[in-house]
C-alpha positions in Angstrom: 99.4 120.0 147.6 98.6 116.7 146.7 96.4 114.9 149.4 98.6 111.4 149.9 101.2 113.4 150.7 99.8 115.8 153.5 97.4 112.7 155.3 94.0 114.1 156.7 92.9 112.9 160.0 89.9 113.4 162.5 92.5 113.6 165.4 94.5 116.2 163.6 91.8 118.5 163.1 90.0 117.4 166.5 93.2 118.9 167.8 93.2 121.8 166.0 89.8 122.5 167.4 91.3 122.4 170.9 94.3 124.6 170.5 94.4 126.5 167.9 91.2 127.7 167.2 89.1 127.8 170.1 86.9 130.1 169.1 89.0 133.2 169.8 91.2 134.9 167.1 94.6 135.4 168.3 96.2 138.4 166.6 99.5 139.8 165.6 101.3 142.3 167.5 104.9 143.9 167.5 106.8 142.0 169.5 107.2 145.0 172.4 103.6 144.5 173.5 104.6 140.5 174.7 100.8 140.1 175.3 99.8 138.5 172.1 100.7 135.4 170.3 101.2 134.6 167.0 99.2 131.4 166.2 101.6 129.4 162.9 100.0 126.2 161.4 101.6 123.8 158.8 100.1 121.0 157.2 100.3 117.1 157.8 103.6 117.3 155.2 107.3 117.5 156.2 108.2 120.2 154.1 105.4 122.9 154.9 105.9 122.0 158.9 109.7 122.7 158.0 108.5 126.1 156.2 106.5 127.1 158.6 109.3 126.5 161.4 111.5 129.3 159.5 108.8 131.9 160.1 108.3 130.8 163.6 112.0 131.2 164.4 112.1 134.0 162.3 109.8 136.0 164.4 111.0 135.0 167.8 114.8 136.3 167.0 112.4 139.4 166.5 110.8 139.6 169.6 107.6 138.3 168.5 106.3 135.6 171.2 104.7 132.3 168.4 102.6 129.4 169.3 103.3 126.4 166.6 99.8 124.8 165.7 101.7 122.2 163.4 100.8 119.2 161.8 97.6 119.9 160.9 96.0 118.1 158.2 94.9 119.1 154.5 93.3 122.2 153.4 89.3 121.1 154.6 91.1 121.0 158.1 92.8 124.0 158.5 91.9 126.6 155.7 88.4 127.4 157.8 90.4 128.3 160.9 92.8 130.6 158.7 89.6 132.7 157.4 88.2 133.1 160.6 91.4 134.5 162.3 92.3 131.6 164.8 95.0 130.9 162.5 97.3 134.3 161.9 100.0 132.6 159.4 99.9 129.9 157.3 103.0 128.6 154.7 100.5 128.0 151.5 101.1 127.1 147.8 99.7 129.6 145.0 98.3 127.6 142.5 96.3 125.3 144.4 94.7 128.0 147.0 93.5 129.9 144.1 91.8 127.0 142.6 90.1 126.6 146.1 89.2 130.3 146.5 88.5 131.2 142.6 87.6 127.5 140.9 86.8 128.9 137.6 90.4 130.7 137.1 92.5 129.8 133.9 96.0 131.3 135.6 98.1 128.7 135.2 101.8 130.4 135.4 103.1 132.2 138.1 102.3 135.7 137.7 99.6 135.4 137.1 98.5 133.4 139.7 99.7 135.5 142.4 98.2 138.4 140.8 94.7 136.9 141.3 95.6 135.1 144.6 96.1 138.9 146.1 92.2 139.8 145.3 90.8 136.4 146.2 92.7 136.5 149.6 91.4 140.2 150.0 88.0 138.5 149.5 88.3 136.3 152.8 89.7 139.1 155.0 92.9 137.9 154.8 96.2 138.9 152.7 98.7 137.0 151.1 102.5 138.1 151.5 105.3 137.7 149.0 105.7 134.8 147.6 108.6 132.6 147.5 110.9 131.5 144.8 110.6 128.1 146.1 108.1 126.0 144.8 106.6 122.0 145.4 104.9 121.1 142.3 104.4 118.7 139.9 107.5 118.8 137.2 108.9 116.9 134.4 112.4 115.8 135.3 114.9 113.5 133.2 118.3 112.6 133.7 121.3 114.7 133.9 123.2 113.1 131.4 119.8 112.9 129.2 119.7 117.3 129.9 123.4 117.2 128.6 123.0 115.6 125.8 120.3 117.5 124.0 120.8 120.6 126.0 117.4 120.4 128.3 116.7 123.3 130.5 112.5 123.9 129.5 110.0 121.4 127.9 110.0 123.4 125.1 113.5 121.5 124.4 112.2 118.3 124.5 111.2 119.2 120.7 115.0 118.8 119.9 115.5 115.2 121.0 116.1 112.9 118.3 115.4 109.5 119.7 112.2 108.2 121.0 110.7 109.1 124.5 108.7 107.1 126.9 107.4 108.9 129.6 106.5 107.1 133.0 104.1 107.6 135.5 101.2 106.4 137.3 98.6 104.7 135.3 96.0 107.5 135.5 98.9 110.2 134.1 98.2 108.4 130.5 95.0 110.4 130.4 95.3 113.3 132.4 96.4 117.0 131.2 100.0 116.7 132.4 100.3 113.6 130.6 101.3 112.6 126.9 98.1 114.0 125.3 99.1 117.1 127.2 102.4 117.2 126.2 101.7 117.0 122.8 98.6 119.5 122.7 100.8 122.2 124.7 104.4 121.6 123.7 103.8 119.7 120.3 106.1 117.0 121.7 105.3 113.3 121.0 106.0 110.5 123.9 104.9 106.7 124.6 103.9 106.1 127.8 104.3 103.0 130.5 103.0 102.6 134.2 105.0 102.9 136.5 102.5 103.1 140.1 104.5 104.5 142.9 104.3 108.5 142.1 107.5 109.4 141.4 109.2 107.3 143.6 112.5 105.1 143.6 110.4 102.7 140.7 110.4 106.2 139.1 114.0 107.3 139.2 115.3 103.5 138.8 113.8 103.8 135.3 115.5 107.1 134.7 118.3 105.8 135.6 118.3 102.9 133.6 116.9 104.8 130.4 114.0 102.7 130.6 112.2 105.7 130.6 113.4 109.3 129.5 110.6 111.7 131.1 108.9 111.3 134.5 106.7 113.5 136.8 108.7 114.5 140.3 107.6 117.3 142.5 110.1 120.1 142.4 110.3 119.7 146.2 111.5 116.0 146.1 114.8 115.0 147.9 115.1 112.5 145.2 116.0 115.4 142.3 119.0 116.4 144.4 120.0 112.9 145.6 120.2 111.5 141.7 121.3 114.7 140.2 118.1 114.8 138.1 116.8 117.9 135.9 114.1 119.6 136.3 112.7 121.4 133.1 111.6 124.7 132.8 107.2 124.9 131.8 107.3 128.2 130.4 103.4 127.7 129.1 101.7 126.5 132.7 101.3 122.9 131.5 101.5 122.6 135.5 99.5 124.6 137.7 102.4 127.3 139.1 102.5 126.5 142.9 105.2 128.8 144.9 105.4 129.0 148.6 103.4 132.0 149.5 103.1 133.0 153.2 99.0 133.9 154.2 98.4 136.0 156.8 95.4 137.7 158.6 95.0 141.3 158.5 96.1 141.2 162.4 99.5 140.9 161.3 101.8 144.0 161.3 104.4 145.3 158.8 107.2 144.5 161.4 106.0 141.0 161.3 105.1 140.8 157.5 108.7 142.6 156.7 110.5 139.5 158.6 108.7 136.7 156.7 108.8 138.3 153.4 112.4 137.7 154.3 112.6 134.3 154.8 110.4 133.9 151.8 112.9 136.0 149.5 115.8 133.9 150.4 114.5 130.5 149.8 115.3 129.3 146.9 113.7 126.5 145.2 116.8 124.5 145.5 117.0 125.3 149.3 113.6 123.8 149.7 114.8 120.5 148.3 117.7 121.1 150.2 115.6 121.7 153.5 113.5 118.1 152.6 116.8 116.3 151.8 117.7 116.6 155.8 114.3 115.8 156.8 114.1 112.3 154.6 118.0 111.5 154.4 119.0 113.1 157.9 115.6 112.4 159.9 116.3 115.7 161.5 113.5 117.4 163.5 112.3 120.6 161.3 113.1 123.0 164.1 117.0 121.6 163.7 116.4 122.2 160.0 114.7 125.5 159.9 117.5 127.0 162.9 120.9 125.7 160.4 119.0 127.3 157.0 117.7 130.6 159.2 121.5 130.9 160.5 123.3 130.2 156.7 121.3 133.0 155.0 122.1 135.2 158.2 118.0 135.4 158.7 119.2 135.0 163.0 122.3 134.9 164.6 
């Protein structure tokens, strides 16, 4: 995930130290032996602590006992403590753990990352579990009406617009692979560009809305899509790194236990995730609240 948004801190990881980790693995057991405890972390990031809540609710209506190691930090903080054991489940994101695990890959769309993450994971001891449908990646987005008009639903379509495109996004974007040159290397599609420096934020969306600009960069996972009935297009070529939810696990953890999360993975949808953020930011509910109204609606817990 991208670092601004998950915030690492020494007292975050300090903490994690304390609790989670100290020095003992704690390891999954079916939920009739009550002696164990399933350690959960989440990330420094609203919507993975959210995530991560589902699976610990999950496995309590199952009888598994959980103890939530939330709010962790960035990957440096907590990935160390998920390789050594201390940390038995974790709510990751495919792309960007294989980069970290395997940093000479070239898997860019979703298959195929998942179908390296599985060996890389088996590498470290530890195994990843289905992933989700949901994802929280970079994404071009334009407007609704825009989408209507030249009948957008991939970036591949963008080659149909007639009028000219400006794209916006930070400063930096101008240059990087995911911006204009990369548009036009991997799609063949030609865009001006303009600044606008607050990551896809309401500057961002004012300017779509306006039509000052046609084509921004928005995580998939962002409130903001939903809130402004914004479109998200299809990359069918991986001009973004594929990043799904995907659930890591150590090899403590039981099929009983797996079979629940896999679950709660299957049923999120990538809408549902933006869904799940929307109460968080627009609501300012608690992710337990969250997590126990979404678990109940797909009939995940009574």
């Amino acid at each position: 995930m991208n670092p601004t948004r998950i915030g690492l801190t020494l007292i975050a990881a300090a903490a994690l130290s304390l609790t989670a980790c100290g020095g003992d693995s704690d390891p999954l057991s079916s939920g009739d032996k009550g002696g164990d405890t399933i350690v959960i972390g989440s990330q420094a990031y609203y919507s993975n602590e959210i995530i991560a809540e589902t699976y610990a609710q999950a496995l309590e209506a199952g009888g598994f006992k959980v103890d939530r190691q939330f709010q962790i930090g960035q990957r440096e903080a907590y990935l160390p403590d998920i390789e050594n054991g201390s940390i038995d489940l974790f709510p990751e994101y495919t792309g960007p753990l294989l980069q970290v695990w395997k940093p000479d890959t070239t898997a860019r769309l979703d298959e195929d990352v998942y179908q390296e993450l599985v060996p890389a994971a088996e590498a470290k001891g530890l195994h990843v579990l289905d992933e989700s449908p949901a994802t929280d990646q970079d994404s071009y987005v334009v407007t609704r009406a825009f989408a209507d008009k030249y009948g957008l639903k991939t970036i591949d379509d963008l080659a149909k617009v007639t009028e000219p495109m400006t794209f916006g996004a930070n400063s930096e974007a101008e240059s990087r692979p995911n911006g204009p040159k990369g548009l036009k290397k991997t799609y063949g599609v030609d865009v001006k560009f303009t600044p606008i420096e607050d990551s896809g934020g309401p500057l961002t969306v004012k300017a779509l809305k306006d039509n000052t600009i046609q084509l921004a960069i928005i995580y998939t996972g962002d409130p903001s899509i939903k809130k402004n009935d914004l479109v998200t297009l299809e990359d069918t070529k991986g001009l973004f790194l594929a990043s799904h939810v995907v659930p890591v696990a150590s090899k403590d953890v039981d099929d009983k236990a797996a079979g629940i999360i896999n679950k709660v993975s299957a049923a999120m949808s990538p809408d549902d995730l933006v869904e799940l953020d929307s109460r968080s930011v627009d609501e300012k509910l608690p992710a337990s609240t969250i997590a126990k109204d979404w678990l109940k609606k797909e009939g995940l817990v009574s």
